[in-house]
C-alpha positions in Angstrom: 61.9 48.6 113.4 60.5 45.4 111.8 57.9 43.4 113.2 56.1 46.9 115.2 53.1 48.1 114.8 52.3 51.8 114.5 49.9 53.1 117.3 50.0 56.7 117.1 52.1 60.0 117.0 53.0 62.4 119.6 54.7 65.4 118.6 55.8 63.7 115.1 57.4 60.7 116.5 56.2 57.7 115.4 55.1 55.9 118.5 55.2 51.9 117.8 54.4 48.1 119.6 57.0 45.2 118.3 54.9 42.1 118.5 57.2 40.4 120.6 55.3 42.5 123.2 52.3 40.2 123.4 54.8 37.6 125.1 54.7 40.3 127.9 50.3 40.0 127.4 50.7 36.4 127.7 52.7 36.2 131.0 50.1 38.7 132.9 47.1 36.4 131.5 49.3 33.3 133.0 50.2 34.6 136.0 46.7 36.0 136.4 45.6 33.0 135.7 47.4 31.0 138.4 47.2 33.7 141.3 43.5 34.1 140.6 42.0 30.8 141.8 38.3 30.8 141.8 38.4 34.5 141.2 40.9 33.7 138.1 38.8 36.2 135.7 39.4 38.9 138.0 42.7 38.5 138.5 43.8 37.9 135.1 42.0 41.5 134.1 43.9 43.1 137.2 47.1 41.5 135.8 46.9 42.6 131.9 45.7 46.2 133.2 48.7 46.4 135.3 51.0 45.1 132.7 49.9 47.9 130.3 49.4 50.7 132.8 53.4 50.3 133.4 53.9 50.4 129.9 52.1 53.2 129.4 54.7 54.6 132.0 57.3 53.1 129.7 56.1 55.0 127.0 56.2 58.1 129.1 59.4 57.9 130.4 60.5 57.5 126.8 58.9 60.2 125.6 60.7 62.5 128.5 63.9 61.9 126.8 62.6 62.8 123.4 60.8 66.2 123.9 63.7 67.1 125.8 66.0 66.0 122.7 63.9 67.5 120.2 64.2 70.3 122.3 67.7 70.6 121.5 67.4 69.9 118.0 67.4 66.1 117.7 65.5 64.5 115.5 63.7 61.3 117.3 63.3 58.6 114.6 60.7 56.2 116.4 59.6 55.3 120.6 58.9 51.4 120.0 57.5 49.6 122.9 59.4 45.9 123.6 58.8 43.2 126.4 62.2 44.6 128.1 61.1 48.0 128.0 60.8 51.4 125.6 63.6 52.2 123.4 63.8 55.6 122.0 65.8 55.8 118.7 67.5 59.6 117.6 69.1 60.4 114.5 72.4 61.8 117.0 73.0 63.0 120.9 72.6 66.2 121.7 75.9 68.1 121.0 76.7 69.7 124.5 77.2 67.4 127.5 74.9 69.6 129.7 72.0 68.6 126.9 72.5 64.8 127.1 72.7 65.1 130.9 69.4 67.3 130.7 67.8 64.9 127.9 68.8 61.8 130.4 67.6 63.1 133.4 64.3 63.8 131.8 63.2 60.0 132.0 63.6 59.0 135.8 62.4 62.8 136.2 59.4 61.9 134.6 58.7 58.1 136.9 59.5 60.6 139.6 56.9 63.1 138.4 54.1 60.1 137.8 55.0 58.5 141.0 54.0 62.4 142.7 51.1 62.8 141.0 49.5 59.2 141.3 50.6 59.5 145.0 48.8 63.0 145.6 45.5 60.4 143.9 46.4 57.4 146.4 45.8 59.8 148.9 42.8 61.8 148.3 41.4 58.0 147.3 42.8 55.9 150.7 43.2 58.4 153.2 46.1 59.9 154.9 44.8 57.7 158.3 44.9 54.1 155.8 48.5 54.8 154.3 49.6 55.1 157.7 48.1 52.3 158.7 49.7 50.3 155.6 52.9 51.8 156.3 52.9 50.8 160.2 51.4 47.2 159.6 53.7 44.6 157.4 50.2 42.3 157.8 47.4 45.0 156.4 50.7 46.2 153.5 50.4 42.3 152.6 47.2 41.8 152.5 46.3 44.8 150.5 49.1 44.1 148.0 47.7 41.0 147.5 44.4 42.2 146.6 43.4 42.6 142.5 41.2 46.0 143.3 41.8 49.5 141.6 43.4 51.0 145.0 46.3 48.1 144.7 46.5 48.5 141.0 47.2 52.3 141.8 49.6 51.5 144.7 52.0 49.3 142.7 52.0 51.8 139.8 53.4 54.1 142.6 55.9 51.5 143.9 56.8 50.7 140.2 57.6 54.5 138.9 59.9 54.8 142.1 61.9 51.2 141.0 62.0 52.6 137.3 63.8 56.2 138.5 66.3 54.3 140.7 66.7 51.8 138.7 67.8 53.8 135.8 69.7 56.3 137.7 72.5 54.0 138.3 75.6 54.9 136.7 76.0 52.5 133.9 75.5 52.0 130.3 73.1 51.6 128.6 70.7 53.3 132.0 70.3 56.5 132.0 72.4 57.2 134.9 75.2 56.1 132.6 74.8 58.4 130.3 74.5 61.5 133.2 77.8 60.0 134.4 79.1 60.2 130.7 78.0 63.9 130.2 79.1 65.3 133.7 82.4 63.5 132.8 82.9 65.0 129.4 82.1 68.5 130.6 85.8 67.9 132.0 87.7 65.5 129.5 87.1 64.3 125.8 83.7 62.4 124.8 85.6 59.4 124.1 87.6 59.2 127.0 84.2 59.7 129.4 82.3 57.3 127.3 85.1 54.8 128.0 85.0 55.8 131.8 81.6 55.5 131.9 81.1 52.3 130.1 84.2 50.5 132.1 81.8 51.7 135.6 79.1 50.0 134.2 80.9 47.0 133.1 82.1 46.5 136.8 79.1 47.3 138.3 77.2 44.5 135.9 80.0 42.4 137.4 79.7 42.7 140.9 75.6 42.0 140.3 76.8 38.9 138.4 78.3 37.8 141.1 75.5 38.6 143.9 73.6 37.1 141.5 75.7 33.5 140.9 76.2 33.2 144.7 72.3 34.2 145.7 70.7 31.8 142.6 69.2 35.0 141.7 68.3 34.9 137.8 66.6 37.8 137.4 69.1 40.3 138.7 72.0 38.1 136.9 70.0 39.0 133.3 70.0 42.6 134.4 73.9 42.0 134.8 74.2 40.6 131.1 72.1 43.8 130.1 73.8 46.5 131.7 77.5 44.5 130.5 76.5 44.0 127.1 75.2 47.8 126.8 78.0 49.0 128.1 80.4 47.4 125.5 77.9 48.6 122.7 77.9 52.1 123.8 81.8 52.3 124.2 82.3 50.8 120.6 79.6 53.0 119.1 81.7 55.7 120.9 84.8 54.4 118.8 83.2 54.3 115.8 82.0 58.0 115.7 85.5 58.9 116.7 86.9 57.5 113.9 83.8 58.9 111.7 84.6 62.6 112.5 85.8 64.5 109.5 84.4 62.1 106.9 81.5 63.1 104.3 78.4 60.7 102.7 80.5 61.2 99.7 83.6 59.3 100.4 81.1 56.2 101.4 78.2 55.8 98.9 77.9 53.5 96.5 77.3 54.1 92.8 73.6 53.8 91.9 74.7 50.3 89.7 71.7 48.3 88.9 67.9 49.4 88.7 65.3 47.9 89.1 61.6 47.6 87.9 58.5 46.5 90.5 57.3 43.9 88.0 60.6 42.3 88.2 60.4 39.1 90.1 63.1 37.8 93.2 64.3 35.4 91.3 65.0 37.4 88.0 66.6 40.4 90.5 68.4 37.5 92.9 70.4 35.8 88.9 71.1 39.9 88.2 72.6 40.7 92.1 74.4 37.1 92.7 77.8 38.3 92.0 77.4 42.1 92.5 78.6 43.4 96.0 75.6 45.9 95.2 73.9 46.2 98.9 70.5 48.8 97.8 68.7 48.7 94.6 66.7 51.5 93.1 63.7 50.7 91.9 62.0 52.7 89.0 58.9 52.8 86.8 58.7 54.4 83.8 61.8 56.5 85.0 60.3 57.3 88.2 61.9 56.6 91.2 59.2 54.6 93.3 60.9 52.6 96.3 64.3 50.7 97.9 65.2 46.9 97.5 68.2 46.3 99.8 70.0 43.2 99.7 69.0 41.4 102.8 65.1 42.3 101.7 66.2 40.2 98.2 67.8 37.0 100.3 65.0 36.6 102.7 62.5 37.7 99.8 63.9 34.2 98.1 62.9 32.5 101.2 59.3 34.1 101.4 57.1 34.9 99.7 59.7 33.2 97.0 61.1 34.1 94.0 57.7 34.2 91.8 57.1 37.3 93.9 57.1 41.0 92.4 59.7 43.3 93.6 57.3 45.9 94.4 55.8 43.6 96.9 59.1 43.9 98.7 60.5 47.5 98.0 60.5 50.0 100.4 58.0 53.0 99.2 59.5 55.1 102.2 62.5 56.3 100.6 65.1 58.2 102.9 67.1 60.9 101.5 70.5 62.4 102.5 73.1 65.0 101.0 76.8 64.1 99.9 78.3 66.4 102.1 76.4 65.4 105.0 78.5 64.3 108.0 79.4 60.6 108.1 79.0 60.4 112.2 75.7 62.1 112.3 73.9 59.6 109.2 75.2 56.8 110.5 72.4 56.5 113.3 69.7 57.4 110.6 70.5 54.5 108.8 69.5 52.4 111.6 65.9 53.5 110.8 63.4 52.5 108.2 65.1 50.1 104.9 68.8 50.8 106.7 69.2 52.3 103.4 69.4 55.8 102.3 69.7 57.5 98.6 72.2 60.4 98.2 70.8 63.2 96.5 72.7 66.4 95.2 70.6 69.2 93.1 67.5 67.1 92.8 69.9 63.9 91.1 70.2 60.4 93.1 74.1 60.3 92.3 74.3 57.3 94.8 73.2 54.8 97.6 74.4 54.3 101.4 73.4 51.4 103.4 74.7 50.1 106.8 76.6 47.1 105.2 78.3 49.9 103.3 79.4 51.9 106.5 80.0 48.9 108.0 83.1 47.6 105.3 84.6 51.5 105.7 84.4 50.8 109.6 86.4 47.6 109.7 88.9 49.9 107.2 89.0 52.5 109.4 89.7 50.3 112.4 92.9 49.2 110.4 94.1 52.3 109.3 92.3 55.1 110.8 93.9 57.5 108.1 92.5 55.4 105.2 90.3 58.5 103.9 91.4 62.4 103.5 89.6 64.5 106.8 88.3 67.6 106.4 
């Protein structure tokens, strides 16, 4: 994903931070900042610590899902860490609904398991006889949820892994509970049909919280109804579009290889070359050698900046996926999604041609026309 920064890896998957994140940074120093007073130092630290202790959760809960996939054989591309949360991006599902129930349940099991473990902490540092206390008396809760000391910071992460299970064990797209519902459902009828069950429940359950939220001025829970709505859609047409994917080969969508290019070549030489060529991913060689990808978009918004005086192999991508001809259509459609969003198709050690997602996104529209377009196998 653009704009992320790498962090680390766990277990090969590329753990990353988009820098849209800091936004998330920024509020905690604000709010810190407001709440804090004459103690504003304090609580601005106790506010950015939180902030990224829940993340860290985040990251966790993420991670649950993808040991659990990998587990089953899925290939996790990247975990990348965003102000609305962690998204966890695979190359396909798992292929048995028990396994996507299994690999769903895996995140709100792991909140659960944090939410244990720090608890089992809360007590050995508070005392049974003090959570009792805070439990019996709204006043002392208050108080002591107020307060910017490690024993709050501690509680709240507590509260916080409990809200993150529940919360994404309700039965819509694109929550994890969603997807449970979806696998439990196609243990019994077709993956498409329970994908469209499933996404209709979530659709109706964002709109009764649009409605709570219109009538109760609540803004918050009316965004989390736009969320759970708009992922909902997404995930039934993705549904669609692998349905109507199944059967169909790399082969029958690539692109010839068309023009090349060379890294000394600048935008605006490649931009005069490509301005009437539906080419959408340009290989770019040296001395015969293949060395990195220039899609199309990367060309237009290279024009923009640096400009056209720039080199191509400023802008190429030296990453350079690889996929077979015969490959599955369905299952390299989500790997595209990663990395340049461009892939060369290689068959005995020869790039015979290229695949990008403008390219499977033309044969999509042709297959929502005339589903029988291309020959199945």
């Amino acid at each position: 994903m653009s704009w992320s920064l790498n962090l680390l890896r766990v277990n090969g998957i590329p753990i990353r931070i988009h820098f849209s994140f800091l936004l998330v940074v920024a509020w905690a120093v604000y709010i810190g900042f407001e709440d804090g007073g004459a103690n504003w130092l304090q609580s601005v630290g106790f506010m950015v610590a939180f902030v990224l202790l829940l993340f860290l959760c985040v990251l966790l809960h993420e991670l649950g899902h993808s040991l659990v996939a990998q587990l089953f054989g899925v290939k996790v591309v990247d975990i990348t860490l965003l102000p609305i949360g962690g998204l966890a991006r695979m190359t396909r599902m798992p292929d048995r609904p028990y396994q996507e129930f299994v690999m769903a349940a895996a995140g709100p099991a792991t909140n659960i398991a944090l939410a244990v473990i720090l608890s089992i902490g809360a007590i050995a540092w508070l005392g049974p006889g003090r959570i009792v206390a805070l439990a019996l008396t709204p006043e002392l809760l208050d108080t002591f949820l107020s307060d910017t000391g490690g024993q709050t910071l501690l509680a709240l992460l507590i509260l916080n892994n409990i809200l993150l299970a529940v919360f994404n064990l309700i039965p819509a797209f694109p929550l994890d509970g969603g997807r449970m519902l979806r696998s439990f459902l196609a243990a019994l009828i077709s993956h498409r049909r329970a994908t469209t069950i499933a996404s209709y429940v979530g659709q109706m359950l964002a709109l009764v919280l649009g409605m709570y939220a219109l009538l109760n001025s609540d803004f918050f829970v009316g965004l989390v109804a736009v969320f759970i709505f708009m992922g909902a859609w997404q995930e039934r047409e993705q549904a669609r579009q692998q349905i109507n994917m199944q059967g169909l080969r790399v082969r029958q969508a690539m692109q010839p290889v068309g023009l090349r290019l060379h890294p000394l070549q600048t935008i605006g030489e490649v931009a005069a070359q490509a301005a009437t060529s539906p080419q959408t991913t340009f290989l770019v060689l040296d001395g015969g050698r293949l060395t990195g990808l220039l899609t199309r978009s990367d060309l237009l918004s290279a024009l923009n900046k640096p400009g056209p005086t720039a080199r191509v192999g400023q802008r190429m991508h030296r990453e350079i996926p690889q996929i077979a001809p015969d490959a599955p259509l369905a299952e390299v459609s989500d790997r595209l999604a990663a990395g340049p969003g461009a892939a060369i198709v290689v068959e005995a050690g020869q790039v015979i041609g290229t695949l990008s997602r403008p390219d499977l996104q033309r044969l999509i529209e042709a297959l929502r026309a005339y589903p029988e377009v291309l020959p199945r196998e």
